[in-house]
Every structure is written in structure tokens, then in C-alpha cells.
C-alpha positions in Angstrom: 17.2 24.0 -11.1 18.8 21.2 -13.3 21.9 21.6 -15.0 23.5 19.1 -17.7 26.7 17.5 -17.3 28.4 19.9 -19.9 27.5 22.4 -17.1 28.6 20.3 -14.0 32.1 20.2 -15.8 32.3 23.6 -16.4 31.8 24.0 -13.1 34.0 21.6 -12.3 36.8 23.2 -14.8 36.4 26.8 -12.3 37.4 25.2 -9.4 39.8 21.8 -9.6 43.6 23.4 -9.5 44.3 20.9 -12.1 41.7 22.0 -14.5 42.8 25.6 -14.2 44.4 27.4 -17.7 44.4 30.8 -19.1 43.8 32.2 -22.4 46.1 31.4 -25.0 48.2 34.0 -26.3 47.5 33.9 -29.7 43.9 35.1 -29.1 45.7 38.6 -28.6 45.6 40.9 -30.6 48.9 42.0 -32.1 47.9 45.8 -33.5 45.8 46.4 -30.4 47.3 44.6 -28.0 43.7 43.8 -26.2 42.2 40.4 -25.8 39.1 39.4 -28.0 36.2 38.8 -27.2 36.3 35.3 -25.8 33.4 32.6 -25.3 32.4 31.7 -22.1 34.8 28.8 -20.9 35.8 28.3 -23.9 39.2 27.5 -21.8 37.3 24.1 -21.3 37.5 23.0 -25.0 38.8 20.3 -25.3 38.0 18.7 -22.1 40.5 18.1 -19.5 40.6 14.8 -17.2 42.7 14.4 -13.9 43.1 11.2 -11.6 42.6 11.8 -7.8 43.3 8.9 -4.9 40.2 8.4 -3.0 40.6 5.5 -0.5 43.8 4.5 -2.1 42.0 4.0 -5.2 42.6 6.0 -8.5 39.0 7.9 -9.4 38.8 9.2 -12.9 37.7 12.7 -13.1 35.4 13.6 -14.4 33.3 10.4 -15.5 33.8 9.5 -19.5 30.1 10.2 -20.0 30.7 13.7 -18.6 33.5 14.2 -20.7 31.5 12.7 -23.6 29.0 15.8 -23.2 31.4 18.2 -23.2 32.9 16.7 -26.4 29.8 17.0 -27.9 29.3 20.8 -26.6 33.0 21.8 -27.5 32.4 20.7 -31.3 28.8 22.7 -31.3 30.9 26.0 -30.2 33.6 25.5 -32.7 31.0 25.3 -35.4 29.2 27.9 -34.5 31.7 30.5 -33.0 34.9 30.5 -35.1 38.3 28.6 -34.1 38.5 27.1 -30.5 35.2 28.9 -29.3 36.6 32.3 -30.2 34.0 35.0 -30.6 33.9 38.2 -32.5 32.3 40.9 -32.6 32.2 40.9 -36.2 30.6 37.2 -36.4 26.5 37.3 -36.8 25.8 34.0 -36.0 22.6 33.0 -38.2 21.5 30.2 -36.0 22.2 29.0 -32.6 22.6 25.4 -31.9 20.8 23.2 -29.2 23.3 23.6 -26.1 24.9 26.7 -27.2 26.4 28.9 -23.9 24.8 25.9 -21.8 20.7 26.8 -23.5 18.8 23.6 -24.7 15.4 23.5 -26.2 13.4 21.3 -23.7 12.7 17.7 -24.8 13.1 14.7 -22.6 15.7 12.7 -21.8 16.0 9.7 -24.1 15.9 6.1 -22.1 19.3 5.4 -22.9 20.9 8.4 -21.3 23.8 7.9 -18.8 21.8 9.8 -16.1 18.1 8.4 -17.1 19.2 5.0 -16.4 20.3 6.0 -12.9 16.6 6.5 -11.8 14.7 3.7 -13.7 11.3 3.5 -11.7 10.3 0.7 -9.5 6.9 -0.8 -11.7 4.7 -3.1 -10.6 5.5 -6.5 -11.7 3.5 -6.8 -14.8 3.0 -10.7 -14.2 1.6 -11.4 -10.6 2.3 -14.4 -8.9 -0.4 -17.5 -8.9 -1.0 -17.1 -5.2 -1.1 -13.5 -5.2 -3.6 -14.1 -7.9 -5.1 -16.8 -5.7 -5.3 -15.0 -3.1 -7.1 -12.0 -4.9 -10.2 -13.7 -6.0 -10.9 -15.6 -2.4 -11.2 -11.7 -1.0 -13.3 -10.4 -3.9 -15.8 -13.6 -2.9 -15.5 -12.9 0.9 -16.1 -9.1 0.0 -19.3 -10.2 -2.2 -20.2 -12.4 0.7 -20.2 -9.7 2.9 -21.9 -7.1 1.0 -24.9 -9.9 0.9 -25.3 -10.5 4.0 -25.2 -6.4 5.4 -28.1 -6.5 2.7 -30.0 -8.9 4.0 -29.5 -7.1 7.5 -30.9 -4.1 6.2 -34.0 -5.7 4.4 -35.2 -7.3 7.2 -34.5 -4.0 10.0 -36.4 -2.3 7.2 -39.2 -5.2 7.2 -39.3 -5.2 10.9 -39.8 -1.4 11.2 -42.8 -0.9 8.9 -45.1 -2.3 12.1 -47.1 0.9 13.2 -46.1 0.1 17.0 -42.2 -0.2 16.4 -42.2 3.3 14.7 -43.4 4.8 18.2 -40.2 3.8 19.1 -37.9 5.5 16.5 -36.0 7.5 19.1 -35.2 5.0 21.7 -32.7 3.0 20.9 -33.2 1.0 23.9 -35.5 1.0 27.2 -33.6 -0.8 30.6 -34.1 -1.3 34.2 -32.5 -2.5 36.6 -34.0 -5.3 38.5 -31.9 -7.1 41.5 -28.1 -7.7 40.7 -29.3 -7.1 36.6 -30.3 -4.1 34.5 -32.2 -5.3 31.8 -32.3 -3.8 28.3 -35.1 -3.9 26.0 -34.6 -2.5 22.2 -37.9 -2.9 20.2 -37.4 -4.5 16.8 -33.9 -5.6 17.7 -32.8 -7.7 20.8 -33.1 -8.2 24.7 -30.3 -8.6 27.4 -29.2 -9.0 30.6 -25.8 -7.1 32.4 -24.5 -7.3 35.5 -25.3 -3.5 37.3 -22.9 -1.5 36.1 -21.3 -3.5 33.5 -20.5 -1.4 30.2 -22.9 -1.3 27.6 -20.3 -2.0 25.1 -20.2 -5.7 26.5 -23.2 -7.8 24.8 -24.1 -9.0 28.1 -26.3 -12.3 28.0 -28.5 -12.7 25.3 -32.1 -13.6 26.0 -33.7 -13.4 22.5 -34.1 -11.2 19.3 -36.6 -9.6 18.1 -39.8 -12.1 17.1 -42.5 -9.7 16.3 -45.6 -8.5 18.1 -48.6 -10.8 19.2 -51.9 -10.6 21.2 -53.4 -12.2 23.9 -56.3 -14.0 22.1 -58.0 -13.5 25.5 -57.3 -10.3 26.9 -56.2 -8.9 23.6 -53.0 -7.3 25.3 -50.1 -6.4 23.3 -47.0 -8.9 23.5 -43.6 -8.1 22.4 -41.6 -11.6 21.6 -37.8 -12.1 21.5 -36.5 -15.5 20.7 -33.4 -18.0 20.3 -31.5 -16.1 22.9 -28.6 -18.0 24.5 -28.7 -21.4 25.4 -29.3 -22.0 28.8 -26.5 -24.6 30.4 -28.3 -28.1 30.4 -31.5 -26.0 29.2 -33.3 -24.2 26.4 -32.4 -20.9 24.5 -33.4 -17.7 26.9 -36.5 -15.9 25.5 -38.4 -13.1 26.5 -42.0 -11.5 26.2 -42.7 -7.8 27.4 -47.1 -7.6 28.2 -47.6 -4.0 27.4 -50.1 -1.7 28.9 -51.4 1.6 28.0 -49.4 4.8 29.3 -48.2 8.5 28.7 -44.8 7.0 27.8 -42.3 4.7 27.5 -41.3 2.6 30.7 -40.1 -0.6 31.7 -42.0 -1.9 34.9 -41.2 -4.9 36.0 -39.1 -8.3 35.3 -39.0 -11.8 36.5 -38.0 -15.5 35.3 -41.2 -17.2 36.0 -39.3 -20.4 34.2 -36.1 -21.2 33.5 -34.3 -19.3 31.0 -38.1 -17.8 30.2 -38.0 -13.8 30.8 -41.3 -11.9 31.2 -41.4 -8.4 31.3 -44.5 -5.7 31.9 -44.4 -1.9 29.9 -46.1 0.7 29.7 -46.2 2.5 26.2 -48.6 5.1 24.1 -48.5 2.0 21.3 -51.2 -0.1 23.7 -53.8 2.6 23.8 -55.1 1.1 20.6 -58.7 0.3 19.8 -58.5 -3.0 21.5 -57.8 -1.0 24.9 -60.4 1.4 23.9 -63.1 -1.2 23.7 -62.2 -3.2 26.6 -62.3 -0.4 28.9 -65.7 1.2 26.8 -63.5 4.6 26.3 
């Protein structure tokens, strides 16, 4: 719990040799020879104050706003209790005063106090510098910028997977096969790429195009998957990639080659090419 600094020197008072007294005399009585009742450390009225060395320098004790308290507790006890905090049995007090025997009504501690001003609280500084300020307002517009652009992201993965064909494909994130030193990775609606066998998939690996759309043959009326403005080639154009689908039980990559530089063709077999344009070429 807390206690008050009247308290602390009453504690203090119980166990500094220098602060030790007994009770007068004169609170005797003479026809009874017994001691009245006395108040509790009322031996501490009025307040005491030694000098101790401490490092070779003289330290008051106790601290004047300490004894200031006590002052203030001592003159509430003599009011209240009869001459130097004597009291009797016979004495009905009709009110007890805030502080009385070390009791307080609770209230808070105004901002002046001695002790209050010991634990001031570290605010924010109500005026903010101009290049925190500065500062402040270019993230809020890189933050705005941001938000746009994952927006825009979203509209158009959203745009891109309303084709019929690319929801076929709404539990494979990607289809890959390796193919010579590569495995290739095809992800419908997204990107194609290129890693060295074994490489981690966490590595982008080269980038031969994202995701165009699909087209068709205007001749055979296959179905073509186009990726696009892949890396630049060195001395060369930007990789791309088209994946000919054919009609099959599943989803499978079949084969890959660079018929031209940079220029990735793929062939697939998927459930998306048994369309009506496969039905009518092969009179199913």
C-alpha cells in the first residue's frame, strides 16, 4: 500500500535512536498513579529533526516537506484530541479530521505536491517538429499510393478470372515440367517461368511473360494460352510464351521448346479444350 509522509516519519520516529522519547511525566496521573490513555505517537508532536554524515556531507533528516506534514498532522491531533495529542476516555470526539491516527478521505494529489512533482509524466511533445511533420504526410501519400495500386492488382486478377476456361483452373496454382536442364512453370491467369532443375521456387526464376489472355487458331480453332512482355532477352526481344491446348481427362504439361529466340511454345492437355469447337471438328 501507500503511506503519507506523516506516516513515513512516524515510522521513522520508532526506529532512529535520536528520535527516541518517552512519555512525559505530567500525563500521569497523580491520584491513580496510571498513565492515560495516550494517542498513538503522539510522542512525535512536535516533529523532531537530526543531521547524519553521509559521504562526509551533513543530510537533514527528515526532509522539511516531511516535517511540513507532520506539522500539519500534529496541529489536526491537538485540535481534536485535547493538549499534546492526549486522549481521554472521557472526550467524545464529534468529528474526526482528514488525517486523524494516519486515515484520509481519498482525493488526489494536488499538482503541486512535493511527491507529485517527483513523477511528472513524460507527454508527447504537443508541438511536433516541421520535418517530423514533413515526414508524416510523404508516408500517408506513399501509403495511399500503395493501397491504389494492391487495388488495381485485385481488379484486374478478378477481371482475368471471370473467363470460363481459367476457372477450371481454380485449384492449381501452377502446372510445371521439367524439360532438359529447366523445369518450366505454367500458372493460368498469372505468369510463365523458367528455373534451373532444382532451383527453389521461392526464386522468380526467368520471366518469360504474364498472362495475355486466351486466343484461337483462326484455322484449327485450338485453344492458345498467351503470356507476354517477359524479360528482355540480351541483344533481343522480351521472352513470351503460348501453351496450344488439346482436349484431355486433366491437367498436364506435355511438351516445350524455343522454336525462336526468346519465343516459348508449350503443348497441354486440359478438360477446358473439349469445348464445342473440339466437338465439331472431330463430329462428336
Amino acid at each position: 500500500g501507500k503511506i503519507g509522509s506523516a506516516d513515513f516519519y512516524e515510522i521513522l520516529h520508532s526506529v532512529l535512536p535520536e528520535f527516541r522519547s518517552t512519555i512525559p511525566e505530567s500525563k500521569i496521573s497523580a491520584s491513580a498513579n496510571i498513565i492515560e490513555d495516550h494517542a498513538v505517537h503522539a510522542s512525535v508532536c512536535p516533529p523532531q529533526s537530526t543531521v547524519r554524515m553521509n559521504e562526509n556531507k551533513p543530510t537533514a533528516i527528515p526532509p522539511d516537506f516531511v516535517k511540513r506534514a507532520v506539522d500539519a498532522r500534529c496541529k489536526q491531533r491537538s485540535a481534536k484530541g485535547g493538549i499534546d495529542g492526549i486522549v481521554k476516555d472521557t472526550v467524545m470526539p464529534t468529528e474526526i479530521p482528514d488525517g486523524y491516527f494516519g486515515y484520509f478521505e481519498f482525493s488526489e494529489r494536488s499538482l503541486d505536491d512535493d511527491i507529485v512533482t517527483l513523477f511528472v509524466p513524460v507527454e508527447e511533445p504537443k508541438v511536433k517538429g516541421e520535418n517530423v511533420s514533413r515526414l508524416e504526410n510523404e508516408v500517408s501519400v506513399i501509403r495511399e499510393k500503395v493501397e491504389n495500386l494492391e487495388k488495381e492488382e485485385r481488379d484486374a486478377n478478378n477481371e482475368k478470372m471471370e473467363s470460363p476456361e481459367l476457372f477450371a483452373f481454380r485449384n492449381y496454382e501452377c502446372l510445371d515440367m521439367d524439360s532438359g536442364p529447366y523445369t518450366y512453370s505454367i500458372c493460368p491467369g498469372k505468369r510463365a517461368a523458367q528455373y534451373d532443375i532444382g532451383a527453389s521456387k521461392g526464386s522468380r526464376g526467368t520471366d518469360l511473360g504474364t498472362w495475355e489472355g486466351f486466343s484461337r487458331d483462326e484455322t484449327t480453332g485450338v485453344l492458345i494460352m498467351n503470356f507476354t512482355n517477359g524479360l528482355k532477352c540480351w541483344n533481343g526481344p522480351n521472352r513470351s510464351a503460348t501453351v496450344i491446348v488439346s482436349c484431355g481427362d486433366s491437367h498436364e504439361l506435355l511438351t516445350a521448346i524455343e522454336p525462336e529466340t526468346c519465343r516459348y511454345e508449350f503443348t497441354m492437355e486440359s478438360t477446358i479444350a473439349c469445348d464445342d469447337a473440339y466437338r465439331i471438328k472431330y463430329e462428336l
